[in-house]
C-alpha positions, 0 to 999 in steps of 0.5 A, a space after each residue: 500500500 502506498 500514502 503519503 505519510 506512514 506514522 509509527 506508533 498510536 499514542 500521544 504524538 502519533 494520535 494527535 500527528 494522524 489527525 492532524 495531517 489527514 485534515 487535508 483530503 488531498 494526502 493519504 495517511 497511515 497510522 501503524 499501532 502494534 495494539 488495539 483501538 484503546 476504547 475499551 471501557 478501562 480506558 474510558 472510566 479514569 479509575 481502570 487504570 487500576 487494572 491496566 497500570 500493574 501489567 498483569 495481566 498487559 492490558 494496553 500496557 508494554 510493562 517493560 522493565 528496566 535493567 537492574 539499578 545500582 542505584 535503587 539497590 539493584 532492583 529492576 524498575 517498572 515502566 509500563 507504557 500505553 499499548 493501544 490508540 492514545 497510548 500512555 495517555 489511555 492508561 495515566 493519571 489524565 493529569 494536565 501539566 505543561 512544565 515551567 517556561 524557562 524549560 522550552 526557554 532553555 532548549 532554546 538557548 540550548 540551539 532549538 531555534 522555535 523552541 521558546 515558551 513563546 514559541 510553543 504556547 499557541 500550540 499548546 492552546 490550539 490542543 486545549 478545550 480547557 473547561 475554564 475558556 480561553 485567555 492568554 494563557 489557555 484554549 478553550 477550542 481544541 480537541 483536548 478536553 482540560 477539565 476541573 475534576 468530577 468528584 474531587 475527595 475532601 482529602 484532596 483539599 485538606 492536603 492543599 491546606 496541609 500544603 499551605 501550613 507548611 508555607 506553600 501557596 495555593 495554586 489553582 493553575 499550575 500552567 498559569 503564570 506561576 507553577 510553583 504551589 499546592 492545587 487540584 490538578 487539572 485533568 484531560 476528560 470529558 467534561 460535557 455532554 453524553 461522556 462526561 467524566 469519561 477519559 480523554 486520551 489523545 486517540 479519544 480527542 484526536 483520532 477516534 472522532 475522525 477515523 472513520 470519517 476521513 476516507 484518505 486515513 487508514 489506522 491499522 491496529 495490532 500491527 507491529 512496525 518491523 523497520 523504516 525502508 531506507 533507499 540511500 539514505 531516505 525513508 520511503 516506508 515501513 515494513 510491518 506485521 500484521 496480526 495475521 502474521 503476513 508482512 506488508 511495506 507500507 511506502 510512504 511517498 513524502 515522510 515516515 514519522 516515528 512516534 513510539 516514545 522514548 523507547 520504541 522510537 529509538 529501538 526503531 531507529 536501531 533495528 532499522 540500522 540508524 544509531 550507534 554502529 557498536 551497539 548495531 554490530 552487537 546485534 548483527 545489524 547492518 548499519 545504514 546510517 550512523 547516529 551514535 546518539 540514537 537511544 542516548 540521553 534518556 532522562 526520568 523522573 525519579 520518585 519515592 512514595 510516603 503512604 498512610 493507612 486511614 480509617 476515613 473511607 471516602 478514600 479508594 479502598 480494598 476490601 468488603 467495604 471498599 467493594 461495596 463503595 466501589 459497586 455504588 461508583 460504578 453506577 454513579 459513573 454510569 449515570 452520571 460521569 462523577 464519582 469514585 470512578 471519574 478520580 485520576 487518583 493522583 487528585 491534589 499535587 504541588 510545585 516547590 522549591 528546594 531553595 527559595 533562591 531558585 527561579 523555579 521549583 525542583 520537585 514535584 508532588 503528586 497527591 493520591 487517594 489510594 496507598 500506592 505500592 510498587 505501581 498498583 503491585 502490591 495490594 493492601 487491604 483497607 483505606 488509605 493515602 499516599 504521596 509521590 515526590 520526584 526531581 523535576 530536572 535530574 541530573 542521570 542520564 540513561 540509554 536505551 538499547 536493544 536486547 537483540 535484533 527482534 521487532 518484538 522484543 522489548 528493548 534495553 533501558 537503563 535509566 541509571 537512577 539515582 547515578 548522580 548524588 545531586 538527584 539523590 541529595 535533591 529528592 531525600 529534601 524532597 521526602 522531608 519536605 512530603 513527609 512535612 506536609 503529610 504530618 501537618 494539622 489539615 491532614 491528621 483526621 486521616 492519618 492512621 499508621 505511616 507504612 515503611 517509614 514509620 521509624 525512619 527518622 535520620 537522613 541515612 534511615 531515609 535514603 535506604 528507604 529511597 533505594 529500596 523503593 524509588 522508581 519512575 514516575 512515567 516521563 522517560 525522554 529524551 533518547 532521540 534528542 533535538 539539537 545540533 551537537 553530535 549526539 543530536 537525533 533530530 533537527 530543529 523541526 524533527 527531521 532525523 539528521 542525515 536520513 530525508 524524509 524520516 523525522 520523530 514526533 514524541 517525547 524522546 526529542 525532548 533535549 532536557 526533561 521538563 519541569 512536569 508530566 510529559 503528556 501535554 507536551 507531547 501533543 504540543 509537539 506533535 501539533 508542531 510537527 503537523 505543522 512542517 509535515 503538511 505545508 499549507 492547507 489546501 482548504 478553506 476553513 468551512 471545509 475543515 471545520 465541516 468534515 473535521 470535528 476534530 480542528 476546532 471542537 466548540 462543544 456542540 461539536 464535540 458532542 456530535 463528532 465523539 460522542 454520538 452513538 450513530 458513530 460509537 453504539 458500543 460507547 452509548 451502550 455502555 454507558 446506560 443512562 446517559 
């Protein structure tokens, strides 16, 4: 089969890439994911990412891990990764962060020309459909549905005045003016008509509106990318398998945009012999273009956990009680789009500082009504709270690379955490600030018993605790940075240094992590690329804004387009009574 563009990968980049170049009639595109179409109803109710977070069973989820960690004392880290249309963005928290402006302000200077907050803004607002309207700061029009939480618990409120007791502003837009401060998250969900309450993943914004809309848009779901097609240096397509087993190259007469991530995109770029000619050798591949920092510079954000028992139970519980709460949700979901099962969770969250001479803040606080254990792995009956604190800008740096030659194998990541004394020196000041905040007034009706940590009073105490437990908190980038110096993977506008026609669309081409979650910027950066890809449109804007819901969602619109049961019966059908 032939297109103008093949996309690989379904999540935040290639969801939002897909439907962005299809708006012209004019081109053929082709999006390959290796999962399925992520309109299942774990995804849809924001509590499922319960069941589909853990990795087992994999639902819509890599579950990869890392190699062991000298760091976290040589345990192996967890990285589940969305598997399915919308990617990583069906199966997170549905927290909406930009970061801080002097992160895009420093790639900038860094040499990413067009690359300054100033810069990147309208793309973010050209994304938003934000619940509060438009301002200078906000779109209120696009197909991301930025909503205040449903059902928000009380606890989240009291860890916001817990927050403000140990001298932490009140922030009520961590992407306003001023990151730093304690808050309600924003998340990406419904916030109207028949789906309210319902996650809003980038497939469900982007693509699921559209794709059985747009005749010149072919989605192909659980297919496996197997390389890039080189012909002298130029991509001309991607061969791929398909589910049946049968193997197909989809030629692309304009570009091939990678879009799997900062680990899939890399292990891509590898096994279609682009990257590193040592690593490629190791796996007896040829090598067709050397780009030895292809899979270098991975950067996360490190996290450790402070969790509580409780005998509150308007909290996430597990249990005969907790079930039976769980039933009465369930329902209250279905009818109405609130309650338990509309939470992200993580519902209250802060920004601060390690030092009040920093121009922004360092950590990262996210604040859930549920204990929290080795990602959702470890169970514990009962109620209770917890607490995440992860380094904003770590200093580690990691790579990813291949276990062997195999498409479908996972690939070999080592973020090295923890390498660098700075990161861990920064987040043990984290824990005792977390630990601060969690023992404050606002917060004492609800504690009960402090889990691991209840005897842990001395810094060294601390830090066994922080390499017993740390572990990702689900921003990997980097690994196919942007930039100019040698071990750049990409340009300034994408495009793969030494190889025409192949660019990469998603977090990987992050020169340096930014202050925050990584999933609004990756739809920033994929709105971009749609940008330099298609050139300018071919129609005018009646015509877009009548075949293509998607572009400019003013809410009658959204309802019509991604929410109509003519278009999806299996979601009406789901949701009785609403």
């Amino acid at each position: 089969m032939e297109f103008d563009y093949v996309i690989v990968g379904g999540g935040s980049g290639g969801a939002t890439l897909a439907s962005r170049l299809s708006e012209d009639p004019a081109v053929k595109v082709c999006l390959v994911e290796a999962g399925g179409d992520g309109r299942g109803i774990l995804v849809r109710a924001p509590a499922g990412t319960v069941a589909m977070l853990p990795g087992r069973p994999r639902i819509n989820n890599y579950a990869y891990q890392t190699v062991p960690q000298p760091g976290l004392n040589g345990r192996r880290g967890y990285q589940p990764r969305g598997r399915c249309l919308g990617g990583s963005s069906a199966i997170n928290a549905m927290l909406y962060v930009r970061g801080h402006r002097d992160d895009y302000d420093d790639w900038e200077r860094a040499g990413c020309t067009g690359w300054s907050f100033d810069a990147v803004l309208p793309y973010f607002k050209r994304a938003e459909g934000n619940q509060r309207g438009a301002s200078a700061l906000h779109g209120a029009d696009g197909p991301l549905q930025v909503s205040e939480q449903q059902s928000p618990r009380p606890i989240a409120e009291d860890f916001v005045r817990a927050a403000e007791e140990c001298g932490i502003p009140r922030n009520d837009d961590f992407n306003g003016a001023e990151q730093e401060g304690a808050g309600l998250y924003q998340v990406t969900q419904f916030h109207d008509g028949a789906r309210n309450g319902e996650r809003c993943s980038a497939a469900a914004a982007y693509l699921h509106p559209v794709m059985n809309q747009r005749p010149n848009l072919t989605v192909l779901t659980d297919t496996q990318a197997l390389r890039v097609v080189l012909e002298d240096r130029r991509a001309t397509g991607v061969e791929v398998r398909h589910k049946d087993g049968s193997i197909e190259t989809l030629h692309a007469r304009r570009e091939v945009a990678l879009c799997g991530g900062a680990f899939n995109s890399p292990q891509l770029l590898m096994l279609s012999g682009i990257g590193d000619p040592a690593e490629l050798g190791r796996h007896g591949i040829a090598v067709q273009h050397a780009l030895p920092g292809v899979g270098q510079n991975l950067q996360d954000h490190t996290d450790f956990i402070l969790a509580y028992t409780s005998k509150h139970t308007d909290l996430f519980g597990i249990g005969v009680v907790g079930g039976l709460h769980l039933v009465k949700a369930i329902a209250e979901w279905r009818k109405s789009g609130k309650g338990m099962i509309a939470t992200p969770f993580a519902e209250g969250g802060a920004f601060i500082k390690s030092s009040p001479e920093l121009r922004r803040p360092d950590l990262q606080l996210h604040f859930v009504i549920a204990i929290t254990d080795d990602h959702a792995r470890k169970l514990h009956a009962g109620f209770g709270f917890s607490c995440h604190v992860c380094v904003l800008r770590p200093k580690g740096r990691g790579d990813v690379r291949l276990n062997d030659a195999g498409p479908g194998s996972p690939p070999r990541i080592d973020p090295r955490f923890l390498s660098d004394p700075e990161d861990m020196a920064l987040l043990l000041q984290g824990v005792k600030k977390m630990r601060e905040i969690l023992r404050a007034p606002a917060l004492e009706k609800y504690r009960h018993h402090e889990l691991y940590t209840a005897d842990a009073h001395t810094d060294e105490e601390l830090i066994q605790h922080i390499r017993a437990r740390a572990d990702t908190i689900y921003h990997p980038v980097g690994t196919c940075k942007m930039g100019t110096d040698a071990m750049a993977v990409v340009d300034a506008k994408l495009r793969v240094h030494g190889i025409e026609n192949l660019r990469v669309v998603d977090a990987s081409i992050m020169p340096t992590l930014i202050g925050g979650n990584t999933n609004a910027p990756t739809i920033m950066i994929a709105e971009r690329a749609a940008d330099w890809m298609r050139g300018p449109i071919t129609f005018d804007r009646a015509q877009q804004d009548a075949r293509a819901p998607a572009t400019s969602l003013v809410p009658p619109a959204l309802q019509a387009a991604a929410t109509g049961a003519a278009q999806h019966p299996a979601h009406a059908a789901a949701r009785s009574g609403r």
